[in-house]
C-alpha positions in Angstrom: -2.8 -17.5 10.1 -5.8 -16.2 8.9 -7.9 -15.7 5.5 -9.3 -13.0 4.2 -10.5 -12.7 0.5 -8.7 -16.2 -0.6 -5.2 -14.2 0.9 -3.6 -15.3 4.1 -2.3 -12.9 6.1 0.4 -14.2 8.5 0.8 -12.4 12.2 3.8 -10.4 13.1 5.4 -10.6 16.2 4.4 -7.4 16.1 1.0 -7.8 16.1 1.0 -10.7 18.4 2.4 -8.6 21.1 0.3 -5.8 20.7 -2.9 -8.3 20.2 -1.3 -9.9 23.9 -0.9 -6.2 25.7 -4.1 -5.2 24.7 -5.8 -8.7 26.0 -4.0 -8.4 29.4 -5.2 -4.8 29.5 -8.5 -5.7 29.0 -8.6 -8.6 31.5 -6.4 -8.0 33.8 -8.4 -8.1 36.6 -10.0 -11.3 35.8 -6.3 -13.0 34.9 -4.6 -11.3 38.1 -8.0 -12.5 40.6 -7.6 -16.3 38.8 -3.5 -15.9 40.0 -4.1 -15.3 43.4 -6.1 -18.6 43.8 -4.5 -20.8 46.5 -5.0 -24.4 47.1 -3.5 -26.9 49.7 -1.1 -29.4 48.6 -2.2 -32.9 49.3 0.7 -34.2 50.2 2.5 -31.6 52.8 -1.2 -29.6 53.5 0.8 -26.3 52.5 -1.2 -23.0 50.8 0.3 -22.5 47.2 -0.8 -20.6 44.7 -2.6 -22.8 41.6 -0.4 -21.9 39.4 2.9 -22.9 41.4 1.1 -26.1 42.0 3.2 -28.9 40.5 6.2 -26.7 41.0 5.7 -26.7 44.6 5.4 -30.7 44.3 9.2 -31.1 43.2 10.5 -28.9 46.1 12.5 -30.8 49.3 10.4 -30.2 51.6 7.0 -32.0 49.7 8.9 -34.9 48.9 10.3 -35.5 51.9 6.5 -35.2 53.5 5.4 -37.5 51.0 8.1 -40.1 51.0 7.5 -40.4 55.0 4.0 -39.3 54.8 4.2 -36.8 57.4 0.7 -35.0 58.0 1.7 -33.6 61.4 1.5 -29.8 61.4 4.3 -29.2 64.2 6.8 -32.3 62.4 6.0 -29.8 59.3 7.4 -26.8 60.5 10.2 -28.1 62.4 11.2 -29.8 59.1 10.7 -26.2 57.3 13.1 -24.5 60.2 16.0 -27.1 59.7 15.5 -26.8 55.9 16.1 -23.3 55.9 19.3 -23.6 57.8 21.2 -25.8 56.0 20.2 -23.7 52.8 21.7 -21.2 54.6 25.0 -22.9 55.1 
């Protein structure tokens, strides 16, 4: 909400998403190139994006590393193998 001359003038939805367009067109590049960061996960040493950071931390296969505090690279992706096959079943 914002004043002008004593009056406030409330935001539309409206104007919101036009005001949010308009900011993504103008920095998109910036926003998209701050996306793509990646980090490694301390617990299970995997590349993730930033943004998927503490998502990635609630998945199987990081808290089964962590629990057993596995930090073997081969152990790691013969766990990720036998994950994806009994999510196929």
């Amino acid at each position: 909400m914002e004043k002008a001359n004593n009056i406030q003038i409330y935001k539309t939805k409206e104007y919101v998403k036009n005001y949010n367009k308009d900011y993504y067109n103008k920095n998109k590049t910036d926003l998209l190139q701050k996306a793509s960061v990646k980090v490694s996960c301390p617990h299970c040493s995997l590349e993730v994006q930033k943004q998927h950071l503490t998502k990635h931390k609630k998945t199987q296969r990081c808290i089964f590393l962590t629990k057993n505090k596995v930090k073997d690279n081969e152990l790691i992706e013969k766990f990720a193998i036998a994950l994806k096959e009994a999510m196929k079943r």
